[in-house]
N, C-alpha and C positions, 0 to 999 in steps of 0.2 A: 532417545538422546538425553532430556532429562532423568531418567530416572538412571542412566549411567552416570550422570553429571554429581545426582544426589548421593548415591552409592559410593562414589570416589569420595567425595566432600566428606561423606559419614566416615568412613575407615581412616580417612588424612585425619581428621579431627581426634581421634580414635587414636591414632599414632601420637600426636603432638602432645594428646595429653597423660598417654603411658609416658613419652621421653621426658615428659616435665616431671611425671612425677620421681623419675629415678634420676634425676637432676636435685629433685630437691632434698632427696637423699645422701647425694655427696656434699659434705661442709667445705667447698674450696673456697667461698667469700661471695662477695656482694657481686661482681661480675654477670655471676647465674641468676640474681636476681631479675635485672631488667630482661635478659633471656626468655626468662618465666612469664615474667608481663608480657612482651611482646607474642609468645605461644597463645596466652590464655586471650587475648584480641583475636589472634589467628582461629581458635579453637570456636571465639563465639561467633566469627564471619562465617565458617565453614559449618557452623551448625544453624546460621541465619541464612544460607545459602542454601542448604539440605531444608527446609523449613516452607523457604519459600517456592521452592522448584516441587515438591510435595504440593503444593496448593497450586501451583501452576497446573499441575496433572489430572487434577480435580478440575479446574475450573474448564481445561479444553478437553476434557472427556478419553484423556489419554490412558485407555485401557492395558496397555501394555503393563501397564503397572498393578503388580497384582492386589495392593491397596485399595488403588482406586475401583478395580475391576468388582471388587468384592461389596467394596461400600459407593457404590454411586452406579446412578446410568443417567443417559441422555436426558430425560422428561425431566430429571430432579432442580427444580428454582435453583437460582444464584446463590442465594441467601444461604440454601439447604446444602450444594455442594462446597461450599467458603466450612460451612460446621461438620459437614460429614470426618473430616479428616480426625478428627476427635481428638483423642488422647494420644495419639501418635506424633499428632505435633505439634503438641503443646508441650509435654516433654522438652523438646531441645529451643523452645519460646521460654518456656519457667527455667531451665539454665542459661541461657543468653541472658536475660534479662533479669534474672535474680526474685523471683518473684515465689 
């Protein structure tokens, strides 16, 4: 379930920010502006949402997910399954958050 939740939220995101960009592509005025802001809110919930549903997957040993499947098992500490998810999501943490 989560990991269709994450999948949806990654492609939504994925979308909003192809449509913003051929948005900003047309010069019809300021209107499309706030549009764009409101997307790029949308675009950092939906990738804070894919983000965290990914570490939710990790944390309860949800192997369906082939992420998790590959990088974690049961015996792995707290600590160790919180950093197993690596570079995978931190990605969509360093653009949410600008870092």
């Amino acid at each position: 379930m989560s990991a269709t939740l994450g999948y949806i939220a990654l492609i939504t995101a994925m979308a909003l920010g192809l449509s913003g960009m051929v948005m900003g592509l047309i010069p019809k005025g300021t209107h499309y502006l706030s549009t764009q802001q409101k997307m790029t809110f949308a675009i950092f919930g939906l990738l804070t949402l894919a983000m965290l549903l990914l570490v939710h997957s990790f944390l309860s040993d949800d192997f369906s997910v082939k992420y998790v499947a590959e990088h974690s098992n049961r015996a792995l500490p707290f600590f160790y399954k919180l950093t197993a998810s690596g570079e995978h999501w931190m990605a969509p943490y360093y653009c949410g958050f600008g870092f």
